[in-house]
mmCIF file as gemmi writes it, N, C-alpha and C atoms, coordinates in Angstrom:
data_model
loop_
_atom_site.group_PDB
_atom_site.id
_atom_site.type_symbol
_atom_site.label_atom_id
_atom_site.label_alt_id
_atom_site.label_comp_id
_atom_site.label_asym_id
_atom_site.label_entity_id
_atom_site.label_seq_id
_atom_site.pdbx_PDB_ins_code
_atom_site.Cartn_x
_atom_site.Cartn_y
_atom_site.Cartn_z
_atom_site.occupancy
_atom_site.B_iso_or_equiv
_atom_site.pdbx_formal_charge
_atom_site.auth_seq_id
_atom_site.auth_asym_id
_atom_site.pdbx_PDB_model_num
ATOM 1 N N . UNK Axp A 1 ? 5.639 7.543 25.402 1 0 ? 1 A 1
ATOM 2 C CA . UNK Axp A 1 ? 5.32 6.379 24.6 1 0 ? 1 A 1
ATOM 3 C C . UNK Axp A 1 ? 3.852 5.993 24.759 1 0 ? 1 A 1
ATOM 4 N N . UNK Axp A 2 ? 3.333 6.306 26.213 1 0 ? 2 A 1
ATOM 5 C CA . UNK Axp A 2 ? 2.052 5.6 26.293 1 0 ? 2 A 1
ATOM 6 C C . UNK Axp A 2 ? 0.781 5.913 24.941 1 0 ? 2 A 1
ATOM 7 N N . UNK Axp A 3 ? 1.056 7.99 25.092 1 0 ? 3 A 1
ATOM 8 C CA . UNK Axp A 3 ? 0.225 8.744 24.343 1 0 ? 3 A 1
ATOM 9 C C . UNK Axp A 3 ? 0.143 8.254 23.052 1 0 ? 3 A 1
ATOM 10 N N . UNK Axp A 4 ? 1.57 7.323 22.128 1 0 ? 4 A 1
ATOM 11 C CA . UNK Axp A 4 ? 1.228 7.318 20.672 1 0 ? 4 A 1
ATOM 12 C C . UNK Axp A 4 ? 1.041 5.866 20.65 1 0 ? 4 A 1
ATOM 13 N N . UNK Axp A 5 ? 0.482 5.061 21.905 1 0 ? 5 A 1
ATOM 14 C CA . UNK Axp A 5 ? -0.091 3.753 21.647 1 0 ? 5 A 1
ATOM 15 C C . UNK Axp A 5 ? -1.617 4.014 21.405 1 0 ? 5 A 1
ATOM 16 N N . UNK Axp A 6 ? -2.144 4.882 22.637 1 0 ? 6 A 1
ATOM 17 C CA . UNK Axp A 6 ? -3.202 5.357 23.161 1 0 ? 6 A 1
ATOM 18 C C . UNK Axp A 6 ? -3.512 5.605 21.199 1 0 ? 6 A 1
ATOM 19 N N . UNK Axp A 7 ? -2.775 6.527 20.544 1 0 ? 7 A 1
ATOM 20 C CA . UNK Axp A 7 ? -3.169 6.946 19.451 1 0 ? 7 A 1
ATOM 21 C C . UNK Axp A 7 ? -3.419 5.978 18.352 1 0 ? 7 A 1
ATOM 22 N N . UNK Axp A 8 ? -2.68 5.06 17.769 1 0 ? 8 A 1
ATOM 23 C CA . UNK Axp A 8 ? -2.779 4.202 17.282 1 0 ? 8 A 1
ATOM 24 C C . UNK Axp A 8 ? -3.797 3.317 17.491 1 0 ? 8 A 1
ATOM 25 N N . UNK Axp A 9 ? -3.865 3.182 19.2 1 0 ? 9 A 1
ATOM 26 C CA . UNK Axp A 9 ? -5.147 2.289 19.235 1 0 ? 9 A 1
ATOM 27 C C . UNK Axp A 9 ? -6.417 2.776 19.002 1 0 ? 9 A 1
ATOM 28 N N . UNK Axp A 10 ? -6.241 4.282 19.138 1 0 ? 10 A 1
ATOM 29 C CA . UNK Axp A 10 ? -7.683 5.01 18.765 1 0 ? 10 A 1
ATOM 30 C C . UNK Axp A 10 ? -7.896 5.064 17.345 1 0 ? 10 A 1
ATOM 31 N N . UNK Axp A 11 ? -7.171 5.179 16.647 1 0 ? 11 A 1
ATOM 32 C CA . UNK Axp A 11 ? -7.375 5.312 15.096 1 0 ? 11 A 1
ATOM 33 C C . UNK Axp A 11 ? -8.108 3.735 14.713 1 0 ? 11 A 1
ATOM 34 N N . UNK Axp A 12 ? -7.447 3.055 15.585 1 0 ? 12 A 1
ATOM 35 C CA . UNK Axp A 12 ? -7.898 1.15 15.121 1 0 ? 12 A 1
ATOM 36 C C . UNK Axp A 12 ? -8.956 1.52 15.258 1 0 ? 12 A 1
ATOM 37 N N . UNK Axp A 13 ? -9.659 2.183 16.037 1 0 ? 13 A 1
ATOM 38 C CA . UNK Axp A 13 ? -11.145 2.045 16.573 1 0 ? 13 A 1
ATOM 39 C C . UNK Axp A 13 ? -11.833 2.528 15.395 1 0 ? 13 A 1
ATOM 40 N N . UNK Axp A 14 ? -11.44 3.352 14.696 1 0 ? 14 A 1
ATOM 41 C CA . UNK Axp A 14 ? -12.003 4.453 13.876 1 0 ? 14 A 1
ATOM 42 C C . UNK Axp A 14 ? -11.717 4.372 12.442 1 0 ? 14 A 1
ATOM 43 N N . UNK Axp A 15 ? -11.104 3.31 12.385 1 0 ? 15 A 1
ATOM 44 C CA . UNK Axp A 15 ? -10.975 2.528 10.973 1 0 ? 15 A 1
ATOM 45 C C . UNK Axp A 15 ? -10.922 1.397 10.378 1 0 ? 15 A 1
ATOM 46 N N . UNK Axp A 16 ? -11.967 1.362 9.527 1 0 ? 16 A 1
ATOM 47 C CA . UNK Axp A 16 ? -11.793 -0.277 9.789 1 0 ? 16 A 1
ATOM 48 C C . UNK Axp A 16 ? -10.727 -1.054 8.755 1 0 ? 16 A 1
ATOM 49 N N . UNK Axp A 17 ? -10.273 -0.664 8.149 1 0 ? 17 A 1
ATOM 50 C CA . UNK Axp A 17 ? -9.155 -1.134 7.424 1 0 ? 17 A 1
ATOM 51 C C . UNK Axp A 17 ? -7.897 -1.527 7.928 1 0 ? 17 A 1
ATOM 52 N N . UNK Axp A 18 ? -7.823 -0.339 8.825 1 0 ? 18 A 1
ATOM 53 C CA . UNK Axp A 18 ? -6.258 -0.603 9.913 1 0 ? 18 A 1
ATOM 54 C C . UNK Axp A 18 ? -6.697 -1.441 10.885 1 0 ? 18 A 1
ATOM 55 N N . UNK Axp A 19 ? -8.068 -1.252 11.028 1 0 ? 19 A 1
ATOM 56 C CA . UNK Axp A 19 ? -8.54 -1.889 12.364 1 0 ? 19 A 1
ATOM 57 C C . UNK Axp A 19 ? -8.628 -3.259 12.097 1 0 ? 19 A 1
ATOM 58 N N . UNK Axp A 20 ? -8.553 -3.813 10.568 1 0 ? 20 A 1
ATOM 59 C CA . UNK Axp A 20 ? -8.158 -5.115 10.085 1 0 ? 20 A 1
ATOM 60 C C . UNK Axp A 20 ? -6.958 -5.717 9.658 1 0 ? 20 A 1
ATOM 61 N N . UNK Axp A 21 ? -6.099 -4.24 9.35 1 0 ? 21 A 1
ATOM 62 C CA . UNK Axp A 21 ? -4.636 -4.712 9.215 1 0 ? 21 A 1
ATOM 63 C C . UNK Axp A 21 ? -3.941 -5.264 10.411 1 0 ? 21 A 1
ATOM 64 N N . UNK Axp A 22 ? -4.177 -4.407 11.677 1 0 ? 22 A 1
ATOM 65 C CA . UNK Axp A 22 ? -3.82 -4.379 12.728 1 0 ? 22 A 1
ATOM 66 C C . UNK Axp A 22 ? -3.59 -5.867 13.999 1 0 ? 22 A 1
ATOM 67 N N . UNK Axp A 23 ? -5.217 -6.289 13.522 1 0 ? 23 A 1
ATOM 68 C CA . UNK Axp A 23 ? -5.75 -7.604 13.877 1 0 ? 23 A 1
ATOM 69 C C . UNK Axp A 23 ? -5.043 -8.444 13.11 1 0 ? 23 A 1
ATOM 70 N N . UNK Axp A 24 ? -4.719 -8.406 12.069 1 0 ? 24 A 1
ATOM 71 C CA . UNK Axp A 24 ? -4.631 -9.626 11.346 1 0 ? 24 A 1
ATOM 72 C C . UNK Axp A 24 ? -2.477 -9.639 11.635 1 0 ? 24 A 1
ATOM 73 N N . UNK Axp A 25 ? -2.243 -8.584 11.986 1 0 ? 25 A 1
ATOM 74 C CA . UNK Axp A 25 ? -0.571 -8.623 12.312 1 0 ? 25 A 1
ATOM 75 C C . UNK Axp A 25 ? -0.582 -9.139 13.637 1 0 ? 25 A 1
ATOM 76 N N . UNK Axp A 26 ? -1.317 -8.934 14.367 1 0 ? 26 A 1
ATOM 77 C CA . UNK Axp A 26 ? -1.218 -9.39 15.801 1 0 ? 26 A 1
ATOM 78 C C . UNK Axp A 26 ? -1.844 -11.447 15.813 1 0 ? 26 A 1
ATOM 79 N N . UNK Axp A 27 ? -2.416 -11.172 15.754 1 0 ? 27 A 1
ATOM 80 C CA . UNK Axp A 27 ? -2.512 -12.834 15.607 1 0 ? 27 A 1
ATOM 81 C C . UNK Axp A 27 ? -1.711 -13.742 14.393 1 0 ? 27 A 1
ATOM 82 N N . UNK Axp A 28 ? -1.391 -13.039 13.895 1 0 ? 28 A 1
ATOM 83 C CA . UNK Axp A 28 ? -0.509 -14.155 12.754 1 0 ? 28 A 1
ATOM 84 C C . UNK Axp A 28 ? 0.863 -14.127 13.677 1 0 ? 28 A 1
ATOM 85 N N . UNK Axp A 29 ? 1.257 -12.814 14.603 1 0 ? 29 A 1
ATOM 86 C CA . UNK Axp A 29 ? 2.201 -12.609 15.244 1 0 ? 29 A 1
ATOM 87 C C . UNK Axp A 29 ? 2.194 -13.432 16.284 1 0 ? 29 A 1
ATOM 88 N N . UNK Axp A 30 ? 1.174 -13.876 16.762 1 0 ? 30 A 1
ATOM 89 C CA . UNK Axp A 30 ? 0.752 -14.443 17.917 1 0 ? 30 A 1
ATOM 90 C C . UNK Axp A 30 ? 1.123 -15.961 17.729 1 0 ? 30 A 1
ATOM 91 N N . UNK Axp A 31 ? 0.201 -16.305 16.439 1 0 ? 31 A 1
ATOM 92 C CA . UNK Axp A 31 ? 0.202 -17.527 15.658 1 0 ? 31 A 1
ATOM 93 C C . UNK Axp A 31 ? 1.647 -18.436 16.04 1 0 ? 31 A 1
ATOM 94 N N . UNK Axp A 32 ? 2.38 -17.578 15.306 1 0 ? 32 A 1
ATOM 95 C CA . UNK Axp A 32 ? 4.265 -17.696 14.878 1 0 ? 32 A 1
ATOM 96 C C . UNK Axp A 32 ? 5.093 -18.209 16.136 1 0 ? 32 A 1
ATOM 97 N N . UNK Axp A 33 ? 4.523 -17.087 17.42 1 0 ? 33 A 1
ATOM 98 C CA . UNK Axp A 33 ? 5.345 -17.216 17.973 1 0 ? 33 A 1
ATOM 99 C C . UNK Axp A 33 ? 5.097 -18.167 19.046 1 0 ? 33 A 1
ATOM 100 N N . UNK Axp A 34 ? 3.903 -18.305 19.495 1 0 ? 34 A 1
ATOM 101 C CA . UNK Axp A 34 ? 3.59 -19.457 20.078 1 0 ? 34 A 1
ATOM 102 C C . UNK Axp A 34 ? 2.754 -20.695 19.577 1 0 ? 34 A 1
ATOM 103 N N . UNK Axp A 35 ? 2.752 -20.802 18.327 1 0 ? 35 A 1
ATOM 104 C CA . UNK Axp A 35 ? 2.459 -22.01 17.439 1 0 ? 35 A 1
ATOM 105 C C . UNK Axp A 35 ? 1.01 -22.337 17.825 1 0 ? 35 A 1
ATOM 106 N N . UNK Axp A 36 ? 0.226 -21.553 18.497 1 0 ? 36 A 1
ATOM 107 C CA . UNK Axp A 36 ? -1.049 -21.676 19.073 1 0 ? 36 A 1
ATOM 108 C C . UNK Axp A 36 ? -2.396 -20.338 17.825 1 0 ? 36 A 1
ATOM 109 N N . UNK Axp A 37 ? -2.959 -20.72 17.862 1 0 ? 37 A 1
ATOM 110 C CA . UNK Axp A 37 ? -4.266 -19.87 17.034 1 0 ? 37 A 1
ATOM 111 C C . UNK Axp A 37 ? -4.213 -20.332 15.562 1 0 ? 37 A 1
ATOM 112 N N . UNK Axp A 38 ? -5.51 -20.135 15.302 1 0 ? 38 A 1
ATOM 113 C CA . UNK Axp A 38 ? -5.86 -19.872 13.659 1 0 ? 38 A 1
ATOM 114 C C . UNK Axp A 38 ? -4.912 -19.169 12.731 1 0 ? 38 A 1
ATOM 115 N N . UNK Axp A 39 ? -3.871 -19.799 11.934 1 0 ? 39 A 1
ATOM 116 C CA . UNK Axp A 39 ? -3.016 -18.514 10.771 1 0 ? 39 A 1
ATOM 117 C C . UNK Axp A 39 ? -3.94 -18.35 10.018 1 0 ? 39 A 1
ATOM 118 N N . UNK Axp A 40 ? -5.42 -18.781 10.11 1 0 ? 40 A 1
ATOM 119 C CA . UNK Axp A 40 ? -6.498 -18.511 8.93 1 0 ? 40 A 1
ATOM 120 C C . UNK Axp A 40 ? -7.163 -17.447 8.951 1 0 ? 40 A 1
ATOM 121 N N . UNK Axp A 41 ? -7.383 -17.208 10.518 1 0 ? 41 A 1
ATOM 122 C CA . UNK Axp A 41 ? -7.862 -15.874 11.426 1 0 ? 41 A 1
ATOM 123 C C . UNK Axp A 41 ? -7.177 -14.289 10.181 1 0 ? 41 A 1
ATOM 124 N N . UNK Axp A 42 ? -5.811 -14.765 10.99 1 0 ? 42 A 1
ATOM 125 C CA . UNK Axp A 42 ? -5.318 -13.497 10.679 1 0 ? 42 A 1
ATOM 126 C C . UNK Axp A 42 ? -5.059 -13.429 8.833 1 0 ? 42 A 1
ATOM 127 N N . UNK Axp A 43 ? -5.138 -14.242 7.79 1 0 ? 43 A 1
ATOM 128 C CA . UNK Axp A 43 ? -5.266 -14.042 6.576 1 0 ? 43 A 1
ATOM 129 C C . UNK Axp A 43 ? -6.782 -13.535 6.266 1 0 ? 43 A 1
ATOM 130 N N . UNK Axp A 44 ? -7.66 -14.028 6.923 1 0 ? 44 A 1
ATOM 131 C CA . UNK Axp A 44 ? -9.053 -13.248 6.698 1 0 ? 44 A 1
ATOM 132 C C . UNK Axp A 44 ? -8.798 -12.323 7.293 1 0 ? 44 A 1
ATOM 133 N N . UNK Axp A 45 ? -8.486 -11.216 8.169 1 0 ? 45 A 1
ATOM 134 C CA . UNK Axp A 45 ? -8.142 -9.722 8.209 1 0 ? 45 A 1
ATOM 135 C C . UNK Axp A 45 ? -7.538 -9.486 7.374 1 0 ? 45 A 1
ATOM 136 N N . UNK Axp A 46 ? -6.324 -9.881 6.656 1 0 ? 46 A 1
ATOM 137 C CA . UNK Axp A 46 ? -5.641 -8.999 6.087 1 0 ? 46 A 1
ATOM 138 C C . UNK Axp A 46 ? -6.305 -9.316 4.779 1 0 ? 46 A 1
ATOM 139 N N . UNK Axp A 47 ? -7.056 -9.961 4.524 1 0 ? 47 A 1
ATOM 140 C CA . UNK Axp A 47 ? -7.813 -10.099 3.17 1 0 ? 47 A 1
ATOM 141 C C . UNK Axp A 47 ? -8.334 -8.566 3.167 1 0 ? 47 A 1
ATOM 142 N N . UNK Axp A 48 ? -9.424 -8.946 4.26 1 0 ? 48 A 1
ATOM 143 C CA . UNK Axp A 48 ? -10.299 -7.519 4.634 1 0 ? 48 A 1
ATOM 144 C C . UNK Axp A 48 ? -9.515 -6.541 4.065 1 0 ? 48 A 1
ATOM 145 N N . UNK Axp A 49 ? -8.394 -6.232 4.666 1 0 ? 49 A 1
ATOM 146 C CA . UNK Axp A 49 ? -8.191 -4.874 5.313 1 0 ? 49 A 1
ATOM 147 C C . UNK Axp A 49 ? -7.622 -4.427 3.482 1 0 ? 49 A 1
ATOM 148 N N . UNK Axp A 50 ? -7.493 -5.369 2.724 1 0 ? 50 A 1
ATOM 149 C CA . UNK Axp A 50 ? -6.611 -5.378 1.585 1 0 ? 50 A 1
ATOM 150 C C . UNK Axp A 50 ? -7.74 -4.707 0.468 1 0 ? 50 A 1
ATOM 151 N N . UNK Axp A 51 ? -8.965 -5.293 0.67 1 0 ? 51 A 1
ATOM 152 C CA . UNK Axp A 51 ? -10.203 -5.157 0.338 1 0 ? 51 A 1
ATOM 153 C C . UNK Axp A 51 ? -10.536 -4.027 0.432 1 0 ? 51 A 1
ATOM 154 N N . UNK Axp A 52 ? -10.56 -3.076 1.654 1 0 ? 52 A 1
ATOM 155 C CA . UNK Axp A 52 ? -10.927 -2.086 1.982 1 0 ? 52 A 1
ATOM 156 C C . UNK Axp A 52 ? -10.015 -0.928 1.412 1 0 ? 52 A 1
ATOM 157 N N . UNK Axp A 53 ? -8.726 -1.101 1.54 1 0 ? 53 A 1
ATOM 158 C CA . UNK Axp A 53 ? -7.967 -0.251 1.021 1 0 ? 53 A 1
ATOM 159 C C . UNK Axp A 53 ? -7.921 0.034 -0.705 1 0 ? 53 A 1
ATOM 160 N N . UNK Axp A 54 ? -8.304 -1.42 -1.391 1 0 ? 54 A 1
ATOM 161 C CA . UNK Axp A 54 ? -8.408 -1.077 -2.693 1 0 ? 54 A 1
ATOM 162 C C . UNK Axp A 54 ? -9.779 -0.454 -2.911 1 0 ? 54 A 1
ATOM 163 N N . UNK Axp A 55 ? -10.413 -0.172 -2.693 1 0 ? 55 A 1
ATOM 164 C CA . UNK Axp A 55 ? -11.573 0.486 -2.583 1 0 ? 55 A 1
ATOM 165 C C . UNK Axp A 55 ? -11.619 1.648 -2.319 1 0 ? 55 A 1
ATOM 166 N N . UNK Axp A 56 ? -10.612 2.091 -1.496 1 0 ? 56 A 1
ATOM 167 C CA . UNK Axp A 56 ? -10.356 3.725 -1.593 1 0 ? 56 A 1
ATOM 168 C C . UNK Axp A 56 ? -8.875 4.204 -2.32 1 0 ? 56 A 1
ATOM 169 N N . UNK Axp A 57 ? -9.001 3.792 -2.871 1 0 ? 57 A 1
ATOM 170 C CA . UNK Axp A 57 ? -7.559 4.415 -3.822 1 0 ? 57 A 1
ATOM 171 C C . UNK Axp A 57 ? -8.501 4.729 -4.739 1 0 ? 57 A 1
ATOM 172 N N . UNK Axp A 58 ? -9.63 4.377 -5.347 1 0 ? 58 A 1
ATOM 173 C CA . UNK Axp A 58 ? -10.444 5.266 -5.95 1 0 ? 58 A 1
ATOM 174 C C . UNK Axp A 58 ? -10.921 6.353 -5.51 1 0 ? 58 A 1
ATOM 175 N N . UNK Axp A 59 ? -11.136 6.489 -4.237 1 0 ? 59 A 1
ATOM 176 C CA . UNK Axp A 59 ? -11.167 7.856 -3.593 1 0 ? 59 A 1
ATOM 177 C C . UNK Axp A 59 ? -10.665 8.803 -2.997 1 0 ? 59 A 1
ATOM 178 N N . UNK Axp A 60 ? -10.632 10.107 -3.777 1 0 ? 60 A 1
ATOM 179 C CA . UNK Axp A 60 ? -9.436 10.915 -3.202 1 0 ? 60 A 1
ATOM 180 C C . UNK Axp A 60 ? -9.684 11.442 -1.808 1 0 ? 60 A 1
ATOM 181 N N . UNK Axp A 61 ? -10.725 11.622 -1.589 1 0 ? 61 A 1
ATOM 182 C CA . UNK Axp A 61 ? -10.962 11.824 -0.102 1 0 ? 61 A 1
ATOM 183 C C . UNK Axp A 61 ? -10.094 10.662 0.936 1 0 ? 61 A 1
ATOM 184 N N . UNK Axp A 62 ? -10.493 9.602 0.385 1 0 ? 62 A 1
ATOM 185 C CA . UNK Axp A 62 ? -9.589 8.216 1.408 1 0 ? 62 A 1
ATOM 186 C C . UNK Axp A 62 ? -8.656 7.755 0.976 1 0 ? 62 A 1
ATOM 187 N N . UNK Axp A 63 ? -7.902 7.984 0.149 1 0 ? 63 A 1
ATOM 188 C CA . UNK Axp A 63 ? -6.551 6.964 -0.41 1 0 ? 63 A 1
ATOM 189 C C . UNK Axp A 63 ? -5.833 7.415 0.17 1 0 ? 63 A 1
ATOM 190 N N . UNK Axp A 64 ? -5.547 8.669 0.673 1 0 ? 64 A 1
ATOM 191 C CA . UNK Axp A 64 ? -4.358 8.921 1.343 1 0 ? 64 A 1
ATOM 192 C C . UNK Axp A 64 ? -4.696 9.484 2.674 1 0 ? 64 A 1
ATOM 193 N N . UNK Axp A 65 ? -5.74 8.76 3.497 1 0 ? 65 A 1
ATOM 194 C CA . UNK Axp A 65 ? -5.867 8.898 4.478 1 0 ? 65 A 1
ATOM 195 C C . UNK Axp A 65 ? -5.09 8.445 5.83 1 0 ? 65 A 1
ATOM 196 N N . UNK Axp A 66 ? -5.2 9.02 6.895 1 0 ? 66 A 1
ATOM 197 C CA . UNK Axp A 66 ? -4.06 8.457 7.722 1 0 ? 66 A 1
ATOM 198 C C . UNK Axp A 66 ? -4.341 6.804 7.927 1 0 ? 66 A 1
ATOM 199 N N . UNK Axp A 67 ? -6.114 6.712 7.727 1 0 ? 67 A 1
ATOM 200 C CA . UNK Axp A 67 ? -6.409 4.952 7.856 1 0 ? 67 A 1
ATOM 201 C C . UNK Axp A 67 ? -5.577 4.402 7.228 1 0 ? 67 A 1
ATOM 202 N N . UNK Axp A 68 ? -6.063 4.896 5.9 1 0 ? 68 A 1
ATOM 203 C CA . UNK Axp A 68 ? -5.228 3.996 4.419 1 0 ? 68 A 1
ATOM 204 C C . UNK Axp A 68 ? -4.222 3.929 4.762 1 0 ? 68 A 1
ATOM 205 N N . UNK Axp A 69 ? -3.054 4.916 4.877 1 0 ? 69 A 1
ATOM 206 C CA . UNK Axp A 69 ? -1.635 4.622 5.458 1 0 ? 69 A 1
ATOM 207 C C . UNK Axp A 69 ? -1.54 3.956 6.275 1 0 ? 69 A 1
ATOM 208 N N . UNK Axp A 70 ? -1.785 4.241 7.147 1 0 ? 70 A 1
ATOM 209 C CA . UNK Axp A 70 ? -1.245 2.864 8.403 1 0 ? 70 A 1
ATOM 210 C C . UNK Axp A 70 ? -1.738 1.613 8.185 1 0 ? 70 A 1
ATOM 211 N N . UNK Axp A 71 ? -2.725 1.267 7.308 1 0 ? 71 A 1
ATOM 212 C CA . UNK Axp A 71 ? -3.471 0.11 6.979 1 0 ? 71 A 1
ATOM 213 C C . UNK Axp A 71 ? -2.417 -0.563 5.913 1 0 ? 71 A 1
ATOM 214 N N . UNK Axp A 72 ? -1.699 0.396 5.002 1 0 ? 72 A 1
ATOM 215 C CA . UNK Axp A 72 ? -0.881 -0.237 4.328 1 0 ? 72 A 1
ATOM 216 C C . UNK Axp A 72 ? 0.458 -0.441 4.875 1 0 ? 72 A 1
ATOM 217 N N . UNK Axp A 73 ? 0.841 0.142 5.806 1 0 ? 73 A 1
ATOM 218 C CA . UNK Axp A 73 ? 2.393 0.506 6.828 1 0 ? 73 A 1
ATOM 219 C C . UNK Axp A 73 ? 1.925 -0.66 7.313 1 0 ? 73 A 1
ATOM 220 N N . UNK Axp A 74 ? 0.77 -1.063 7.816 1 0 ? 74 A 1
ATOM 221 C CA . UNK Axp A 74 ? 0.877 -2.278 9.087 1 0 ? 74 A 1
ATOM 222 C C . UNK Axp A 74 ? 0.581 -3.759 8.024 1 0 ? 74 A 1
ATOM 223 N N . UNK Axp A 75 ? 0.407 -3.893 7.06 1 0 ? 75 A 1
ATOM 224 C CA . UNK Axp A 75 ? 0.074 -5.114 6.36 1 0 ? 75 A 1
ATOM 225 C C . UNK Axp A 75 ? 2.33 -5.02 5.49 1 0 ? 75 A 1
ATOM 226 N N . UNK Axp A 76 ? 2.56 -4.365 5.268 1 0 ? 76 A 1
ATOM 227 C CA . UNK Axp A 76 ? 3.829 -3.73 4.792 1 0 ? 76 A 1
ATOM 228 C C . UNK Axp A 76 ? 4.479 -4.957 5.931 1 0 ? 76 A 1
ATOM 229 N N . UNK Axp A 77 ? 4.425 -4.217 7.166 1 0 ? 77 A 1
ATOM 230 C CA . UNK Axp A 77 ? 5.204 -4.336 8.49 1 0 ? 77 A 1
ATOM 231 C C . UNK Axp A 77 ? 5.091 -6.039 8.206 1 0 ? 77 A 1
ATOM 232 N N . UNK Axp A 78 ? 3.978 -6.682 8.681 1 0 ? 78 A 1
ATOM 233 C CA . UNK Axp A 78 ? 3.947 -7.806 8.566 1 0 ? 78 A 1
ATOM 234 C C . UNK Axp A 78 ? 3.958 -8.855 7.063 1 0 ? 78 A 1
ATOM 235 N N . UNK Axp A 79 ? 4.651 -8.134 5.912 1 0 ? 79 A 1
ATOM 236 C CA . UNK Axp A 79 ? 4.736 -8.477 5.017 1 0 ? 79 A 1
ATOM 237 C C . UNK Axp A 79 ? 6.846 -8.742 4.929 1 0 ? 79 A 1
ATOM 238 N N . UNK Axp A 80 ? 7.242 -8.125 5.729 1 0 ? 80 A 1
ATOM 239 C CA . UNK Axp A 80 ? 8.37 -7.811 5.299 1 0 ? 80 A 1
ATOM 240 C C . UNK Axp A 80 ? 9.417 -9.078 6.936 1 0 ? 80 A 1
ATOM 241 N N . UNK Axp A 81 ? 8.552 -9.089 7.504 1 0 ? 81 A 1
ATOM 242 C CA . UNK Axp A 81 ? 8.722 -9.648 8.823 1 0 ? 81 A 1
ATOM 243 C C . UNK Axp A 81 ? 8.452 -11.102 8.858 1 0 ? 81 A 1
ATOM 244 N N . UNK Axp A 82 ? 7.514 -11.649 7.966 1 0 ? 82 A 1
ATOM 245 C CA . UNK Axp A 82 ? 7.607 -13.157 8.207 1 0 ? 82 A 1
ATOM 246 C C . UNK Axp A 82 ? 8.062 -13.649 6.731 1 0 ? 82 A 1
């Protein structure tokens, strides 16, 4: 389990779309559950990350990149969850 956190967290590093989806699920998550932080925080990431992704669906090189995917899997995740 450790290796496909390790992975995930490396891709965050290396993208900034997921690396905004990612952020913005964790503090809205954060937000929720202990009624503490900015829910404004995490809607400006997922603005971002929403931003970024429509921007490469024009590109075939990046639309179906593993960023793009998980950028849309992790805004998905926290779309379906609160």
């Amino acid at each position: 389990m450790m290796n496909l956190k390790l992975a995930w967290l490396s891709m965050a590093t290396k993208d900034e779309a997921y690396f905004h989806a990612l952020i913005s699920q964790f503090t809205a998550h954060f937000s929720l559950i202990y009624k503490r932080g900015d829910p404004m925080e995490a809607l400006t990431h997922r603005m971002e990350a929403v931003k970024l992704v429509n921007a490469r669906l024009g590109d075939p090189d990046l639309e179906a990149s593993d960023g793009t995917v998980s950028a849309v899997a992790c805004i998905a995740n926290y779309e379906v969850n609160t």
